[in-house]
NUVOVO-722875 format. One line per field, with one value per residue (C-alpha): residue number from 1; residue in three letters; x, y, z. Coordinates in nm, 2 decimals, always signed. Example, Ala and Ser with C-alpha at 12.3 -4.5 7.8 and 13.67 -1.06 7.14 Angstrom:
! NUVOVO-722875
nr = 1,2
rest = ALA,SER
x = +1.23,+1.37
y = -0.45,-0.11
z = +0.78,+0.71
This chain:
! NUVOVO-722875
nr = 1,2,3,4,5,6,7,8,9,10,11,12,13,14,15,16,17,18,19,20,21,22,23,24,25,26,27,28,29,30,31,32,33,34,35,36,37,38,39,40,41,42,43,44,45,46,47,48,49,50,51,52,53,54,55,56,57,58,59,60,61,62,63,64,65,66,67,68,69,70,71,72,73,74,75,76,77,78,79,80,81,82,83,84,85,86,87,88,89,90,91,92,93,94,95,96,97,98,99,100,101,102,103,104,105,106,107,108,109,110,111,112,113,114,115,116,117,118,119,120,121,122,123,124,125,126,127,128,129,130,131,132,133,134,135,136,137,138,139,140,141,142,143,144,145,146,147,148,149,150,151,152,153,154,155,156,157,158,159,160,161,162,163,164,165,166,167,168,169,170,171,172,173,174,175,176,177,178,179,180,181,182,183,184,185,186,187,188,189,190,191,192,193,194,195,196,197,198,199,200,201,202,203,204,205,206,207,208,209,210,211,212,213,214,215,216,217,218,219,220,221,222,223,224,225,226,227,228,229,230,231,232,233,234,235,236,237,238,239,240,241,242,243,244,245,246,247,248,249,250,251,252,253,254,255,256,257,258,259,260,261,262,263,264,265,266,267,268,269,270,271,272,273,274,275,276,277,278,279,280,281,282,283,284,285,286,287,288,289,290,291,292,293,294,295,296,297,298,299,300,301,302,303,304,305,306,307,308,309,310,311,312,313
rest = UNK,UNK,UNK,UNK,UNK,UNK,UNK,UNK,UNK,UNK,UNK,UNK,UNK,UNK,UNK,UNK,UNK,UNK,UNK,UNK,UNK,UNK,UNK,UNK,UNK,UNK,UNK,UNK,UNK,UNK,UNK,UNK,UNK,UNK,UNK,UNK,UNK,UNK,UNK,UNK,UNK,UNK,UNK,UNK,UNK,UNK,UNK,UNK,UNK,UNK,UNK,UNK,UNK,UNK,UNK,UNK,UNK,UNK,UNK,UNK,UNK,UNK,UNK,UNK,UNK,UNK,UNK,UNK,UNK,UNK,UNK,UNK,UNK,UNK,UNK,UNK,UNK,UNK,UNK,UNK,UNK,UNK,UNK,UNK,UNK,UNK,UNK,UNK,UNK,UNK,UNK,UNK,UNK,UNK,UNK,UNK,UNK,UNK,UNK,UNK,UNK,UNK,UNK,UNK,UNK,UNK,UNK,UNK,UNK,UNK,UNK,UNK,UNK,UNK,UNK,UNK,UNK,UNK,UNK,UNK,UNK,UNK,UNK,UNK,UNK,UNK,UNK,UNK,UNK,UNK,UNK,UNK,UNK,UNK,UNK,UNK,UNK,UNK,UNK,UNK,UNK,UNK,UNK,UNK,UNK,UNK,UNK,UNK,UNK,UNK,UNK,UNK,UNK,UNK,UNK,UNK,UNK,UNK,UNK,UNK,UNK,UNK,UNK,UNK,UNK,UNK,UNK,UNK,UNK,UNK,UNK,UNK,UNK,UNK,UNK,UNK,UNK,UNK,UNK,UNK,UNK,UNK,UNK,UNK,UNK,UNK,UNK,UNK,UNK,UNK,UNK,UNK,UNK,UNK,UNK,UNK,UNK,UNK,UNK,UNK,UNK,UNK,UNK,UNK,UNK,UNK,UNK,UNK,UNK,UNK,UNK,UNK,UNK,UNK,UNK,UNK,UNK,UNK,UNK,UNK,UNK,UNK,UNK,UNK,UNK,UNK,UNK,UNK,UNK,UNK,UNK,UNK,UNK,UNK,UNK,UNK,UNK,UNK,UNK,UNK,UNK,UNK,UNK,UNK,UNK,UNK,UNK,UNK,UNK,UNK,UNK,UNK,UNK,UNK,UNK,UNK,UNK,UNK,UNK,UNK,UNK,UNK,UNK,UNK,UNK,UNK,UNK,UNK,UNK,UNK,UNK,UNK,UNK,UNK,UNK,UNK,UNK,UNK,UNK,UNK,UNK,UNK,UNK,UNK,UNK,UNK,UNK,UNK,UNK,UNK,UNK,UNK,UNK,UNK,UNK,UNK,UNK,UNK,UNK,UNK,UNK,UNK,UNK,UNK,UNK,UNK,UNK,UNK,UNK,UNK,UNK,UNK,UNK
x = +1.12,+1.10,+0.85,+0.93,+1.05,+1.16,+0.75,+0.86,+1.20,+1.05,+0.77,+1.03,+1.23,+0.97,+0.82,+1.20,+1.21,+0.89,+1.00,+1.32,+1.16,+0.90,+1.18,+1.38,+1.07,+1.02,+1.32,+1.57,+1.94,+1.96,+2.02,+1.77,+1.58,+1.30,+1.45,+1.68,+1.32,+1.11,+1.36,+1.40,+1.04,+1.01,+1.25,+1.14,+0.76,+0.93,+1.14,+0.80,+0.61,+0.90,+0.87,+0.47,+0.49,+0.44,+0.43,+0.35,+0.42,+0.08,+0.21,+0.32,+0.11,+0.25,+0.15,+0.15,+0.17,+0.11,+0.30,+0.39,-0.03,-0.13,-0.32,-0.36,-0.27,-0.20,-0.12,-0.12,+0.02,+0.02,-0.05,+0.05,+0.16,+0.20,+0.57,+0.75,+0.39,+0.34,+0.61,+0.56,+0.79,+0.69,+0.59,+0.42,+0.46,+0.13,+0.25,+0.27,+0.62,+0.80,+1.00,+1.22,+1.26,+1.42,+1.44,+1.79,+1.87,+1.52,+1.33,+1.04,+0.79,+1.00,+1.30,+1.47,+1.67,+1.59,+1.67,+1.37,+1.34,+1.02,+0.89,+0.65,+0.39,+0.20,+0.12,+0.00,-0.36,-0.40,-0.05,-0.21,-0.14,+0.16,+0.29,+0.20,+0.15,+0.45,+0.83,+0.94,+0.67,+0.92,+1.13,+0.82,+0.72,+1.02,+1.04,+0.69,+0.72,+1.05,+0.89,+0.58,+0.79,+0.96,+0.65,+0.48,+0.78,+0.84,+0.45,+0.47,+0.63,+0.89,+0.74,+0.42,+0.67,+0.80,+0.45,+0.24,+0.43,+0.09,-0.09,+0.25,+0.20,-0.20,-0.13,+0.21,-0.01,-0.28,-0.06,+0.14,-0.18,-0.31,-0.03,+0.00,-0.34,-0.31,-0.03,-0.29,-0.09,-0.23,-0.06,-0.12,+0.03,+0.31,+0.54,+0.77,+1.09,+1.29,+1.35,+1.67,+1.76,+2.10,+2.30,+2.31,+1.92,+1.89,+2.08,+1.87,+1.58,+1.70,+1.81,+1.46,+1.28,+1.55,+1.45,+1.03,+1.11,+1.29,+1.02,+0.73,+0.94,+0.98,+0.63,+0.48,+0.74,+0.61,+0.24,+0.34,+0.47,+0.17,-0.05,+0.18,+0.14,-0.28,-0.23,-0.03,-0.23,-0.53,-0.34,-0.30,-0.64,-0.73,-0.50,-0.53,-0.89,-0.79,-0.50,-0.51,-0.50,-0.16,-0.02,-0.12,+0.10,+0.38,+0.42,+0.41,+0.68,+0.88,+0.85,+0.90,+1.24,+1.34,+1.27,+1.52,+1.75,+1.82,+2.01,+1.79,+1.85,+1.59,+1.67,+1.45,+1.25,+0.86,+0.81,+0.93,+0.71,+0.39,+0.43,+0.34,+0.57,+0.61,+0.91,+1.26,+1.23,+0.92,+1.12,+1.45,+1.23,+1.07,+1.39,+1.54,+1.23,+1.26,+1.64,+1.60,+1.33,+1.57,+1.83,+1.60,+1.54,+1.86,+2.19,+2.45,+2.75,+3.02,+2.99,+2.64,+2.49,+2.31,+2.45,+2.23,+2.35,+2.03,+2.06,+1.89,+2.01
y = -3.60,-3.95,-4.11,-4.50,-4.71,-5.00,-5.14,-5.08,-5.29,-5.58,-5.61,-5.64,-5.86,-6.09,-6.11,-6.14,-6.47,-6.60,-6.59,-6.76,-7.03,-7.10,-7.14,-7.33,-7.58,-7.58,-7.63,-7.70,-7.53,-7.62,-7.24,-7.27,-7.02,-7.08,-7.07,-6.75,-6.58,-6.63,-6.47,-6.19,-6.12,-6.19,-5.90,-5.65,-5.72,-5.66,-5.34,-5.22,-5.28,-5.11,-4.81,-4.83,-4.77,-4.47,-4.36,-4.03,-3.93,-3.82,-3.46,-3.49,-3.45,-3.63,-3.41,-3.67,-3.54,-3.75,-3.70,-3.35,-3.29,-3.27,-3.56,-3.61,-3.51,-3.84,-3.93,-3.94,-4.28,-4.58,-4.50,-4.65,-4.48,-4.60,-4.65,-4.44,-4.24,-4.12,-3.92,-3.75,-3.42,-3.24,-3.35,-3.05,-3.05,-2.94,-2.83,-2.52,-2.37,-2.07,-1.90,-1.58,-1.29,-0.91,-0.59,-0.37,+0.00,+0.05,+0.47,+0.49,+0.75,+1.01,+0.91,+0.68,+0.40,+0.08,-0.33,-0.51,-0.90,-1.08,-1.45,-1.57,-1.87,-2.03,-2.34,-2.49,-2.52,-2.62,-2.88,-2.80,-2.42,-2.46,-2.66,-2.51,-2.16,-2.07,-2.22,-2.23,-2.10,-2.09,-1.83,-1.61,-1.65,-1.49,-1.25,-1.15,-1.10,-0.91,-0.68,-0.61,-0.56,-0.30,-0.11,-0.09,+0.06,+0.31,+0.34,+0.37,+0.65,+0.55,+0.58,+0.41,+0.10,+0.11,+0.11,-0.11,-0.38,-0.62,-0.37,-0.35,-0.78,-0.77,-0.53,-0.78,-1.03,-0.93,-0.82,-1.13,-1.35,-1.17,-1.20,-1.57,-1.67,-1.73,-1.97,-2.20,-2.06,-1.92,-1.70,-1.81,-1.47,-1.31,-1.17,-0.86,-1.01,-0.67,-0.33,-0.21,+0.19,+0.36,+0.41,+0.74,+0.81,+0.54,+0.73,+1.08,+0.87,+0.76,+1.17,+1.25,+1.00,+1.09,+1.45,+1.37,+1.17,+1.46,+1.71,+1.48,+1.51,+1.84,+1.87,+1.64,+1.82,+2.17,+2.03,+1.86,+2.21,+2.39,+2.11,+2.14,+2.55,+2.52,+2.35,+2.62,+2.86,+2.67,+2.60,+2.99,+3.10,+2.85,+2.99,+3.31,+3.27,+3.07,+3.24,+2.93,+2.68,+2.82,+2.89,+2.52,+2.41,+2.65,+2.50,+2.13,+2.21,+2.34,+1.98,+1.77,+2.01,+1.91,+1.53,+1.50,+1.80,+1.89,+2.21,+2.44,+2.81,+3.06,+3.41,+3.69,+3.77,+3.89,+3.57,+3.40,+3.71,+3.62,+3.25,+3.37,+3.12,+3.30,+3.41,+3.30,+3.17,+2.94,+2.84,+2.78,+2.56,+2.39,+2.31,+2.15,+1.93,+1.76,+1.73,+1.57,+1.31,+1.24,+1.14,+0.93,+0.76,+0.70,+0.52,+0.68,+0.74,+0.80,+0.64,+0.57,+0.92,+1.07,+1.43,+1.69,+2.00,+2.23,+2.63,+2.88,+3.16
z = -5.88,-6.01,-6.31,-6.24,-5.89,-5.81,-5.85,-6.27,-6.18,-5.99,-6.27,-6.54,-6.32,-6.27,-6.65,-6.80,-6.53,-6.62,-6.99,-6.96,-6.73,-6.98,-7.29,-7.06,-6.97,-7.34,-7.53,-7.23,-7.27,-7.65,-7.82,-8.15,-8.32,-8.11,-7.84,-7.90,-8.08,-7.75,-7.52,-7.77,-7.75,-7.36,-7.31,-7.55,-7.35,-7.03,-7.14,-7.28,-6.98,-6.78,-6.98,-7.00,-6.56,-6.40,-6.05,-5.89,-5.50,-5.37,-5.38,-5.76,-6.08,-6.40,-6.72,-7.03,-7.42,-7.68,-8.00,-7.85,-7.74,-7.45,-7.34,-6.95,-6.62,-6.45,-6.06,-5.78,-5.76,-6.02,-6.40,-6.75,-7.03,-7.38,-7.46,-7.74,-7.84,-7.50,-7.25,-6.94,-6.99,-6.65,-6.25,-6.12,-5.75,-5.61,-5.22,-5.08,-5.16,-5.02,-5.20,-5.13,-5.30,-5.25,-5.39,-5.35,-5.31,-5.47,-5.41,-5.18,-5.27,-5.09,-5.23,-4.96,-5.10,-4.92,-4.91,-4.88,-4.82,-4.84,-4.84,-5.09,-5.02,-5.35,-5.50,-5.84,-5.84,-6.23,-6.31,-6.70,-6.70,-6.52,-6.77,-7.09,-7.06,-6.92,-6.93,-6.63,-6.36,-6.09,-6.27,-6.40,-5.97,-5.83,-6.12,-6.10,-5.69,-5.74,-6.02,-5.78,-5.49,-5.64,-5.76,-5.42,-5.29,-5.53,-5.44,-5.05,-4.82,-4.60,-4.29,-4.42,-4.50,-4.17,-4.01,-4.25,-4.32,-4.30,-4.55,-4.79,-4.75,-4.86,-5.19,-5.27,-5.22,-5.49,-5.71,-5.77,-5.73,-6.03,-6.26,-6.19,-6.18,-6.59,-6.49,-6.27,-5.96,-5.64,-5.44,-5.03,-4.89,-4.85,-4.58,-4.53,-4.35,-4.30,-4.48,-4.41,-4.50,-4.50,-4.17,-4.16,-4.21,-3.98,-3.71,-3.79,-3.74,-3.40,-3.34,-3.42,-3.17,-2.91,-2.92,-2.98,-2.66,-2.45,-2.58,-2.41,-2.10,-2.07,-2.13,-1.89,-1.66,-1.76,-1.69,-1.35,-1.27,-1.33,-1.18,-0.84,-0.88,-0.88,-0.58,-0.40,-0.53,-0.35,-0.05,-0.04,-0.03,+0.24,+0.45,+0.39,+0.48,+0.80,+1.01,+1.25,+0.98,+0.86,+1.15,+1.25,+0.91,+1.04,+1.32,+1.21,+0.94,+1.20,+1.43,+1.09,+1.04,+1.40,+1.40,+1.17,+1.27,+1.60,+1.46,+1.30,+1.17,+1.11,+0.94,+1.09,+0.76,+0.71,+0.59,+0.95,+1.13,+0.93,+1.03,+1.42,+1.57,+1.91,+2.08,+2.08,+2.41,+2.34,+2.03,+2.25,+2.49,+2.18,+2.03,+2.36,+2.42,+2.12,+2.15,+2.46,+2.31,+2.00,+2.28,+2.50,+2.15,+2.01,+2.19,+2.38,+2.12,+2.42,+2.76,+2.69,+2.71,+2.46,+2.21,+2.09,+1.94,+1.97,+1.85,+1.73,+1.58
């Protein structure tokens, strides 16, 4: 931050050469009283009115005491002050400044010990209170945000933390705003960056979700199963109902089996009796018609004739 410029140098440039040309017009080179006494006083004007010039960026307000009072908030831009009486101890920069701040190996309300990193955004509404009622209001800033950082943890369950980082930001946020507000600073809002927790709860955490995740498997499997199982069941008493439906679906499963296998062994069971699929003849005939249209379909592997192997047994 800077209270004078070059503006302050040219000014006392110019007055000190004025001066000097005006004793040298008057008196020439000779050194006399006058002479010496003129340029004396020329350059104790221009060092004044070098010290009397001010200048604040547009961002920058200049607090001015007089005799150790306070007695203005000056700038932005050009301003005089009155040399010796009058000094300008503080520029108060009035932009919206981040600032960040942490809070280490502090307890949650259930006892977990965690890092927490956070970003603060405020600025100085009132240059006079930031000035005078506190020392150094950056300082008492990232105190006060550290301070109520820690108390919301200590505050907040860890899972809530891990959830509600945007609600954890909106209670920092009034918190700090209302223990600077006395300082004439407002608080903008604040951020939760990251909030780290120990390794090895950080691996039961990732056990836990693995098995939540393999639980809601097994269930949607479970359900699947019993979903697939209503269907049977009313698949069942449609055929029961309807002996040519079923031995229709018999019948059909049978052609699917041979489309894709020639070879195909059934087990005399009840189950195979109940399915009525005739003789073992009609079967045997069944069986070689469609072996014969799977070879029409499909090259000749040797000598370009075509190789079943059709049985029943």
């Amino acid at each position: 931050m800077k209270t004078t410029d070059s503006f302050a140098t040219l000014i006392f440039v110019v007055i000190l050469s004025i001066g000097v040309g005006l004793t040298y017009a008057m008196y020439g080179i000779s050194a006399n009283w006058e002479s010496i006494s003129i340029l004396i006083g020329v350059f104790i004007t221009a060092l004044l009115i070098f010290s009397a010039i001010r200048i604040a960026d547009q961002w920058n307000r200049a607090v001015v005491l007089r005799l150790g009072r306070f007695r203005a908030v000056k700038g932005p831009g050009l301003f005089f002050i009155v040399p010796i009486i009058d000094t300008v101890p503080y520029l108060i920069d009035t932009r919206v400044i981040t600032a960040t701040f942490k809070a280490e190996k502090t307890l949650t309300k259930d006892t977990v010990p965690v890092d927490v990193d956070a970003v603060l955004f405020w600025k100085v509404l009132d240059p006079k209170k930031a000035a005078l009622d506190v020392a150094d209001y950056q300082s008492a800033i990232s105190w006060a945000s550290q301070t109520a950082l820690r108390d919301v943890i200590g505050k907040t369950m860890l899972s809530d933390m891990l959830e509600g980082r945007e609600k954890i930001s909106n209670e920092l946020q009034k918190i700090i705003d209302v223990r600077t507000e006395p300082w004439g600073i407002n608080v903008i809002s604040v951020e939760v960056k990251d909030v780290l927790i120990p390794p090895a709860l950080e691996d039961a955490m990732s056990m836990q979700a693995q098995a939540e995740r393999e639980r809601q498997a097994r269930v949607i499997l479970g359900d699947s199963e019993r979903q697939v199982a209503e269907k049977f069941g009313d698949a069942a008493k449609t055929y029961a109902d309807n002996p040519t439906a079923f031995h229709l679906r018999a019948m059909n499963m049978l052609y699917e089996g041979l489309k894709q296998n020639a070879t195909i062994v059934i087990v005399p069971s009840t189950a195979v009796e109940t399915m009525q699929l005739g003789g073992i003849a009609g079967m045997t005939a069944m069986t070689m018609g469609l072996g014969q249209e799977r070879a029409n379909r499909e090259p000749a592997l040797c000598g370009g004739s075509g190789f079943l192997d059709s049985g029943i047994s």
